[in-house]
C-alpha positions as a printed Julia matrix, in Angstrom:
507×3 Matrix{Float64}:
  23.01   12.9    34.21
  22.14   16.38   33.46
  22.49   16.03   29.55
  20.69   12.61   29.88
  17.68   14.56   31.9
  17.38   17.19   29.19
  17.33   14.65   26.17
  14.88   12.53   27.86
  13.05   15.5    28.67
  13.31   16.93   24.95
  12.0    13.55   23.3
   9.01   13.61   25.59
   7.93   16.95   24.57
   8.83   16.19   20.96
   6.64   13.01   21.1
   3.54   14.91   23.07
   3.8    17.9    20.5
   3.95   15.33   17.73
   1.13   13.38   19.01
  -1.02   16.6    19.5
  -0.15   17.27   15.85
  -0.37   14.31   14.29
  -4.24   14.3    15.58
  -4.9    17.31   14.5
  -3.51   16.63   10.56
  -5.73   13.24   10.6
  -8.71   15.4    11.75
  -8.05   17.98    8.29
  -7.68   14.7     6.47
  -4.32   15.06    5.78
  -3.64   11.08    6.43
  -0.1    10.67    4.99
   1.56   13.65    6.62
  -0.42   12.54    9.75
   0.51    8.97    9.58
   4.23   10.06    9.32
   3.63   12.61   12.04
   2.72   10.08   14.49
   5.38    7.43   13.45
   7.88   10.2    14.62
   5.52   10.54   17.88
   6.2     6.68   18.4
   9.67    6.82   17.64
  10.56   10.03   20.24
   8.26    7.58   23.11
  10.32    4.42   22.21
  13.26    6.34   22.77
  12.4     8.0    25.86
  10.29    4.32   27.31
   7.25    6.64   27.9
   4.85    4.48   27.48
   1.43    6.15   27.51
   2.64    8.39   24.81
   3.23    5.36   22.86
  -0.2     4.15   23.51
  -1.51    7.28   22.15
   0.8     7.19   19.17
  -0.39    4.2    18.58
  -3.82    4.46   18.83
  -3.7     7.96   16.6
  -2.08    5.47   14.01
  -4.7     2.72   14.29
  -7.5     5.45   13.54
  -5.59    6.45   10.27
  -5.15    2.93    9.29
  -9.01    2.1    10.11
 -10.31    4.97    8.02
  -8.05    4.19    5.12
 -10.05    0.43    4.84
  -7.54   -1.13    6.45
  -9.08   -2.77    9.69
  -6.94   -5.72   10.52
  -3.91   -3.33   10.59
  -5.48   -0.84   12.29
  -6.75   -4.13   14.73
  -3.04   -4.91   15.32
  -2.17   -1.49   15.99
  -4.65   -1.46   18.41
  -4.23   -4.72   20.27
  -0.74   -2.89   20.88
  -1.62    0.46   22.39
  -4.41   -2.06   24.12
  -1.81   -4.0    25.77
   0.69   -1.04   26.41
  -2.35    0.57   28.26
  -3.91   -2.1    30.26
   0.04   -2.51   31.73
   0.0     1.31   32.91
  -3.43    1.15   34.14
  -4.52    4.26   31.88
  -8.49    3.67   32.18
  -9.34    6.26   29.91
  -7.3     5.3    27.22
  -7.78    1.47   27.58
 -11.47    2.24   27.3
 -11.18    3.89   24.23
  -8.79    1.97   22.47
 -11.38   -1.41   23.22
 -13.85    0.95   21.5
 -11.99    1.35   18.56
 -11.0    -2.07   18.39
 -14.84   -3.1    18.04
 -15.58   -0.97   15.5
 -12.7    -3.12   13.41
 -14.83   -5.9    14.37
 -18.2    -3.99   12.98
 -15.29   -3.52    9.85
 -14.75   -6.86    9.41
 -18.75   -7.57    9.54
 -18.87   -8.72   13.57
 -21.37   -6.44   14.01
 -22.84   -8.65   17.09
 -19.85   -9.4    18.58
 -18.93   -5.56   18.23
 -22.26   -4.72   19.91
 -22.17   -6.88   22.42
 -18.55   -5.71   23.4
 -19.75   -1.82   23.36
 -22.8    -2.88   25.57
 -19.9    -4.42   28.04
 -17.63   -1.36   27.78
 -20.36    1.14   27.79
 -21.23   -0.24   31.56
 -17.69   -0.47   32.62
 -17.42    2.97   31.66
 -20.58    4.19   33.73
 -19.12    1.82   36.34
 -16.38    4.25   36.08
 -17.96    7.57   35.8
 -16.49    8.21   31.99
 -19.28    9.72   30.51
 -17.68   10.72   27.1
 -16.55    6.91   26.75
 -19.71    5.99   27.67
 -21.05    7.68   25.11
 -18.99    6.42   22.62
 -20.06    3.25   22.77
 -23.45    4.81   22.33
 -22.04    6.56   18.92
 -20.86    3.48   17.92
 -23.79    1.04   18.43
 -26.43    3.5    16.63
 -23.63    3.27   13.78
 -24.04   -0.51   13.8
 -27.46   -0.29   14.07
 -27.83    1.9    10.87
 -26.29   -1.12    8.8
 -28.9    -3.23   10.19
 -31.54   -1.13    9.75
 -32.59   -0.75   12.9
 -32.69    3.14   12.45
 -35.04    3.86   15.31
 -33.26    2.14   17.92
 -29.76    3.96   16.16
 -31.67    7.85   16.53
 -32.44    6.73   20.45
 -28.75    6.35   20.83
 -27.05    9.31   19.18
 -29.98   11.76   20.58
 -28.87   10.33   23.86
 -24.87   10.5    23.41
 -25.11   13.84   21.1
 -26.33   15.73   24.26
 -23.16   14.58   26.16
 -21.09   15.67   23.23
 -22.5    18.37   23.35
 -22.04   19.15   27.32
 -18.55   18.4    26.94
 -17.87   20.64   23.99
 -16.37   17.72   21.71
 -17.02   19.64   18.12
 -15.86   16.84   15.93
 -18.35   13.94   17.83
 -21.08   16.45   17.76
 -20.43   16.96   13.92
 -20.81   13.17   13.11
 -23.39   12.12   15.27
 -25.35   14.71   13.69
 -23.98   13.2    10.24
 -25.48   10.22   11.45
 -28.52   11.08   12.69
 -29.31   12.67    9.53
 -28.5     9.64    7.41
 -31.05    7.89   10.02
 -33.58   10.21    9.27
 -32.82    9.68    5.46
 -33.48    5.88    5.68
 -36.4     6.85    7.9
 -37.68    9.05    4.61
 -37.88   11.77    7.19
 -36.74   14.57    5.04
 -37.55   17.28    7.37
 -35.57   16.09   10.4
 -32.46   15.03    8.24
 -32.66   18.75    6.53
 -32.51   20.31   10.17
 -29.35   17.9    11.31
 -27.61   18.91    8.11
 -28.07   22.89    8.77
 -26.51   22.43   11.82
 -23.74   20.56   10.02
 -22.78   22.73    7.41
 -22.24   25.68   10.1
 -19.31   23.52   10.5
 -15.92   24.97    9.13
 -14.3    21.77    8.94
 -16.26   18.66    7.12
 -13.16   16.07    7.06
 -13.86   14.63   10.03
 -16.93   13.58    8.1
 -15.92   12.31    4.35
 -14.79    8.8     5.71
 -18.18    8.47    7.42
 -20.1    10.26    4.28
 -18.31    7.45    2.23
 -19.67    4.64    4.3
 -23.46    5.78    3.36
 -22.66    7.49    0.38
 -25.98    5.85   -0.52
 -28.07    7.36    1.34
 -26.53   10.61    0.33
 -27.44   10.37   -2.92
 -31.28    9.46   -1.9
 -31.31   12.77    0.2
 -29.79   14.82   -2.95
 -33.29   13.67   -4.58
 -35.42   14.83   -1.87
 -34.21   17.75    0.18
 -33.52   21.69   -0.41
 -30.36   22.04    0.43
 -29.37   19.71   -2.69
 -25.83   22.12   -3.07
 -25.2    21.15    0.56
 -25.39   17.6    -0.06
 -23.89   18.0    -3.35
 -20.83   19.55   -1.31
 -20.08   16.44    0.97
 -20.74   13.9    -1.98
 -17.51   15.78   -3.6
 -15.9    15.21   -0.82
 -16.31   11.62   -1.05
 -16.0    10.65   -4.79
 -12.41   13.22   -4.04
 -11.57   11.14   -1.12
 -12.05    7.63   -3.01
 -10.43    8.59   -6.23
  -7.42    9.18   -4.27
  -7.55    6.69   -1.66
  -5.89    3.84   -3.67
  -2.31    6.05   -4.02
  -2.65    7.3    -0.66
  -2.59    3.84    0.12
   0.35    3.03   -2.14
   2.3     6.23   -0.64
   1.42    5.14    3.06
   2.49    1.55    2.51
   5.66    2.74    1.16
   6.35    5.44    3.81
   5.28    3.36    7.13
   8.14    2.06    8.87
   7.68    1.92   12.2
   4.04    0.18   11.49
   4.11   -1.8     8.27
   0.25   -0.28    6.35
  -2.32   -2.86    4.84
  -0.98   -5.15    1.61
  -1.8    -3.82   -1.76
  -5.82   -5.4    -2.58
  -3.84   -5.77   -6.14
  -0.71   -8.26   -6.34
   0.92   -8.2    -9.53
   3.88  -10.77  -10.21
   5.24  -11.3   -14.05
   9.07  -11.5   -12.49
   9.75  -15.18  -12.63
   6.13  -16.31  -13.05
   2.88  -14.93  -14.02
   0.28  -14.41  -11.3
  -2.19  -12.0   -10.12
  -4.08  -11.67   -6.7
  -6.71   -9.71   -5.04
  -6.89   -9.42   -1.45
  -4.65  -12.39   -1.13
  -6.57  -14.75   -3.56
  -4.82  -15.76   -7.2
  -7.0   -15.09  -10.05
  -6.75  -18.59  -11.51
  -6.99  -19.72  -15.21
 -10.97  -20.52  -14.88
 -11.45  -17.15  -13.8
  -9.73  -15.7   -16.99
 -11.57  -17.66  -18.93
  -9.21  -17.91  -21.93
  -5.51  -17.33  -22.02
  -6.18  -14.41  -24.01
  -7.81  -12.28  -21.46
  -4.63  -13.11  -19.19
  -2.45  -12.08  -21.78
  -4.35   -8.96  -22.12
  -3.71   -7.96  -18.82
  -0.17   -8.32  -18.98
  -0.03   -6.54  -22.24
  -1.56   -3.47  -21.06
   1.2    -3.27  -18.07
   3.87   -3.5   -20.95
   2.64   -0.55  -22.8
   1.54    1.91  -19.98
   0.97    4.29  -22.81
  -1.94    2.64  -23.82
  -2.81    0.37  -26.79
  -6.04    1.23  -29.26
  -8.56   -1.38  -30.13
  -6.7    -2.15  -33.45
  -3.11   -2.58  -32.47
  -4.55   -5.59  -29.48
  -6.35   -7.05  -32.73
  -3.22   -7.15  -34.65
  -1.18   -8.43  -31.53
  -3.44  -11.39  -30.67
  -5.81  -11.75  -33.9
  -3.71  -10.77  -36.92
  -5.11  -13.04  -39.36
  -8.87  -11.86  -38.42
 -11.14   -9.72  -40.01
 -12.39   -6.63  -38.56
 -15.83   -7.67  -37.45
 -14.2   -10.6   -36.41
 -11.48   -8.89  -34.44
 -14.26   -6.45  -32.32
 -16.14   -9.57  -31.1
 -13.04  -10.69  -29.7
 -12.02   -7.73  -28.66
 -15.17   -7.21  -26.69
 -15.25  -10.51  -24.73
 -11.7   -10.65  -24.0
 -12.36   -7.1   -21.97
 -15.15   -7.89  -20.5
 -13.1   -11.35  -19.05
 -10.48   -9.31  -17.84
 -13.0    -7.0   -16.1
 -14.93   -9.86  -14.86
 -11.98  -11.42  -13.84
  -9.76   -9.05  -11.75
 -12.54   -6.45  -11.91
 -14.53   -3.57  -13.65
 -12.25   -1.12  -12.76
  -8.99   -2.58  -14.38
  -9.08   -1.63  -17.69
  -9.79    2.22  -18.53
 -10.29    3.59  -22.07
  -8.66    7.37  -22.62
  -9.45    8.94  -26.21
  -9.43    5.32  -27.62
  -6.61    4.08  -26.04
  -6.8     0.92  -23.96
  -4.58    1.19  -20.54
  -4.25   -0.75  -17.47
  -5.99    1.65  -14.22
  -2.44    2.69  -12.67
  -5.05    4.79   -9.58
  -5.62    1.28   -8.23
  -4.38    0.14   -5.17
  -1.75   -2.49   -6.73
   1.66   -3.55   -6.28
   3.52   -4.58   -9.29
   7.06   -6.74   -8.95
   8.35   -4.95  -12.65
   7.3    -1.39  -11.3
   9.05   -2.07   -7.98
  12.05   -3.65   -9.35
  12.64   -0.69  -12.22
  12.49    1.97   -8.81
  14.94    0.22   -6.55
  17.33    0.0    -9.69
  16.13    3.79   -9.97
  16.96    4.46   -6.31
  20.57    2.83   -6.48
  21.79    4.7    -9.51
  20.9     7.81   -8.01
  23.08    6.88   -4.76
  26.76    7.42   -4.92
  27.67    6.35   -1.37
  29.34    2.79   -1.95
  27.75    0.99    1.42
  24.47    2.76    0.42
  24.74    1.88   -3.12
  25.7    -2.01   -1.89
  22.34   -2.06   -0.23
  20.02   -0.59   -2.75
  21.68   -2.88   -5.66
  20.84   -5.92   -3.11
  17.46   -5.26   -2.99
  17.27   -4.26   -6.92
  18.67   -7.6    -7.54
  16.46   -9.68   -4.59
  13.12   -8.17   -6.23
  14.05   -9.82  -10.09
  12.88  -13.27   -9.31
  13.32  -14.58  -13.05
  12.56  -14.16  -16.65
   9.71  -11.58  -17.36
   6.18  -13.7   -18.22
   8.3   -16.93  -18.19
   5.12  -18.75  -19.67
   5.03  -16.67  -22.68
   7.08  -17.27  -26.33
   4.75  -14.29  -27.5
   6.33  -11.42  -29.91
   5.31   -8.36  -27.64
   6.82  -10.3   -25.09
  10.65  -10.42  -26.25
  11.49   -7.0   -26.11
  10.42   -6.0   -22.24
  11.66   -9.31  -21.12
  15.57   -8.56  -22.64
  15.58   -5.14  -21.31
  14.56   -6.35  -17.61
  17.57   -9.11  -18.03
  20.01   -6.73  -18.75
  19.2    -4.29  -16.42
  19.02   -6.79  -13.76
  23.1    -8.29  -15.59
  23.82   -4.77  -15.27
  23.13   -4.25  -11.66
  24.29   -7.63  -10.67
  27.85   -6.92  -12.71
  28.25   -3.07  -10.72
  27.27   -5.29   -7.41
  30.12   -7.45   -8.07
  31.74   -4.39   -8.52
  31.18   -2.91   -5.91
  32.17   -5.44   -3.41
  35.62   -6.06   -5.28
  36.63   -2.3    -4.48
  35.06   -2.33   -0.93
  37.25   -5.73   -0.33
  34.9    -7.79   -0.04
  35.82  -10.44   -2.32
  33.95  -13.54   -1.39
  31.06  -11.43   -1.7
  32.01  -10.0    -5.14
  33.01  -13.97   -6.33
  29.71  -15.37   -4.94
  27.51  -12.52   -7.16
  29.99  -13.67  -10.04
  29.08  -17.38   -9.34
  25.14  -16.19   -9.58
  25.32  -14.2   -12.81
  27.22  -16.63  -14.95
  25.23  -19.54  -13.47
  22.83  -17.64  -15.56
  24.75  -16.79  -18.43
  27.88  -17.8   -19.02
  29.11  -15.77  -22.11
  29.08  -12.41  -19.64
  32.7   -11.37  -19.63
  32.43   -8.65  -17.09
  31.71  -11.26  -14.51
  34.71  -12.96  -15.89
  36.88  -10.2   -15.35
  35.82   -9.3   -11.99
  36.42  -12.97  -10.88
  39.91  -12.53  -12.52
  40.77   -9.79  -10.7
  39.59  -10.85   -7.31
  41.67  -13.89   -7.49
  44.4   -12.13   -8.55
  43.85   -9.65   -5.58
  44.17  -12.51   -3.09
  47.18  -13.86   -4.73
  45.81  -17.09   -6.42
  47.22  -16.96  -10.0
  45.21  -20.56  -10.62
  42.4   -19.54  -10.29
  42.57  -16.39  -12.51
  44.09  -19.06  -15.53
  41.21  -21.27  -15.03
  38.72  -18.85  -14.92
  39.94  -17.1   -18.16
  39.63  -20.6   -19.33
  36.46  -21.64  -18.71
  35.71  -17.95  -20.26
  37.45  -19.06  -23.51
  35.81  -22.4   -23.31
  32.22  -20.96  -22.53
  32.53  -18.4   -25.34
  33.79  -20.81  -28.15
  31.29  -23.71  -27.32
  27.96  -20.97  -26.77
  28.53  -18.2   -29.08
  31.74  -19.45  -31.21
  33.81  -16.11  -30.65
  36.97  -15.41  -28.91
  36.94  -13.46  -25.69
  36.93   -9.61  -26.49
  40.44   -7.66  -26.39
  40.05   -6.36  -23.05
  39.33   -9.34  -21.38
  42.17  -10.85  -23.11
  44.53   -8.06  -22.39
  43.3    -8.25  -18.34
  44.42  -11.91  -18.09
  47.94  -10.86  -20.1
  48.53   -8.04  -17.23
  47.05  -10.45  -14.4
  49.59  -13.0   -14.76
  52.68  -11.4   -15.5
């Protein structure tokens, strides 16, 4: 009971310290070690059933996921710590957590609804004497009220709640509202007012509690660059921004790929050329009216074969080579700009005249993600681990690469991604047959020569697992069929050391 007491005890801490932590790294804008911070928080408070640590685990994730433009995660996150609160009864946290959960809805363009929800939670809080929530909601509605243009009623507000902030010693809420009051004043064209609310912000030693908020009105940045002194000042948090957006699509891609515990936001860019060819953003499949001509489609795909790049001249000779030059630029030209218009400016990018698909988008491609987990499994040498890794290698190859396509550039890519996916099928089967597990090692035989018939390593393996559990039939008729399948398909003879396995299998 003793031991028990001091584990329980231990995980607490470790989930408390790990909470405190995790805040603190989202706070220097250090999202993915924060993120993976306070999945370990959540962990330690699942273990131990503390549930208000959980809460704030939770919630500490939801922030993360809301500021990297993902609010219907970061609303399900929510809705979680919402529900884990309102059962303990935790006021405080339940009021903040319905805070957060209407600014998602001010995300997701329910600015109304989120208003009308901080006016109700605002008054419970007063109701309640929770002044800093209270507050909040004030913070939050002036922020609403900026995007509507309503910047008078939005200064009211954050003079009001900035004074509590300021009571309470809350240095980060003081630092935005003042961020916000000066982007007020901005809209306002009162120069003067916004120059005194960013003095008092740059005394501040830490600005990245601001650069999610300075990206929301980066706008209005830029108009105060043009018309206020302290141009290096402004000039400073723009940096911060264009920094933070340049790398928020692979901080994305590195978060959705590290969260376990709370799966992040899909990828806005869904790549599939595994089995069919189909692209989607934010859920919705760029259709063939969209691309205009098969070409620009094409294009697309061509650029994710060569990752090195192509130049203006080798695409002409790919898709055009019977053009002339003049002829071969005004194609060129309008097949770009329908792939740009089509799945968006930012897709293509030109480096020292080479043409190359933008790999710092947010995307998900099934080739990329297939070539890593066959990566991943050839770097394992534990069998069960190896098993497992293989299984997902093999799960991700849904079918012939560009199926749709008979095109040159096409052959090449397409027979290396079959045999690598033959090749991790045939060490599968492999695998299983020296782990025992024979059905399993038979039924991954069954799927690769369902395929392709002429492979003689599945052959072999079959061989030898029916000779393993003693059926000497079966290993005849599958060296048969092998014969059979090799003579009718390719019109050779099965190699020598096929033939010499059957010889020393049925002796």
């Amino acid at each position: 009971a003793l031991s028990f007491w001091r584990e329980t005890h231990n995980s607490v801490w470790q989930a408390n310290l790990l909470n405190n932590l995790g805040v603190l790294q989202h706070l220097m804008g250090e999202y993915e070690i924060a993120a993976s911070t306070l999945d370990k928080a959540l962990q330690h408070a699942r273990i131990t059933g503390y549930q208000r640590l959980e809460a704030f685990a939770l919630a500490g994730i939801g922030d993360i996921y809301r500021d990297l433009d993902a609010p219907e995660e970061a609303g399900v996150v929510y809705k979680q710590a919402v529900d884990i609160a309102r059962r303990i009864e935790d006021q405080y946290l339940f009021l903040y957590l319905e805070i957060a959960h209407a600014v998602v809805l001010s995300l997701k363009q329910q600015a109304n609804t989120a208003l009308s929800n901080l006016a109700e939670i605002e008054q419970t809080a007063r109701d309640r004497n929770a002044p800093f929530e209270a507050a909040l909601c004030q913070y939050e509605c002036g922020a609403i009220l900026i995007r509507q243009k309503q910047y008078r009623r939005s200064i009211a507000l954050f003079t009001e709640c900035l004074q509590i902030f300021e009571e309470g010693g809350h240095k980060v809420q003081i630092d935005c509202t003042r961020f916000l009051l000066m982007i007020a004043y901005v809209y306002l064209e009162n120069y003067a007012m916004a120059d005194k609310a960013l003095s008092e912000i740059m005394k501040s030693t830490n600005l990245s509690p601001l650069i999610w908020l300075s990206s929301r009105f980066s706008d209005a940045l830029e108009i105060f660059k043009k018309n206020t002194d302290q141009r290096e000042s402004v000039q400073r948090l723009l940096e911060l921004v264009y920094e933070f957006e340049e790398h928020l699509p692979s901080l994305r891609r590195r978060l959705r790929q590290k969260s376990t515990s709370i799966p992040f936001a899909p990828a806005k860019f869904s790549i599939r050329a595994l089995g069919r060819m189909q692209v989607k953003i934010n859920g919705k499949v760029i259709g063939n009216s969209a691309w205009q001509t098969q070409t620009a489609r094409d294009l697309f795909f061509l650029l994710l074969t060569h990752p090195e790049g192509l130049t203006k001249e080798t695409i002409g000779l790919i898709f055009w080579p019977d053009a002339s030059p003049d002829d071969v630029r005004f194609r060129f030209k309008n097949t770009v700009y329908r792939v740009r218009k089509a799945a968006g400016k930012e897709t293509i990018s030109l480096h020292d005249d080479y043409y190359q698909f933008n790999y710092n988008l947010d995307y998900e491609y099934d080739v990329e993600d297939f070539l890593k987990k066959i990566d991943a499994a050839q770097s394992d040498n534990t069998p069960e681990t190896k098993i497992e890794l293989l299984k997902n290698a093999i799960q991700q190859y849904k079918g012939a690469y560009l199926p749709e396509l008979e095109e040159t550039w096409v052959i090449p890519e397409r027979e290396h991604l079959q045999q690598l996916y033959n090749e991790a099928a045939i060490q599968l089967a492999e695998l299983y047959t020296q782990q025992g597990q024979y059905q399993s090692a038979l039924d991954e035989c069954t799927k690769i020569l369902a395929e392709d018939g002429s492979i003689e390593a599945a052959h072999r393996i079959a061989m030898r697992v029916h000779a393993a559990m003693g059926n000497s039939a079966l290993v005849a008729r599958q060296y048969e069929r092998c014969v059979q399948i090799l003579a009718n398909e390719i019109g050779v003879s099965p190699s020598s050391q096929t033939q010499a396995l059957y010889q020393t299998l049925i002796k």
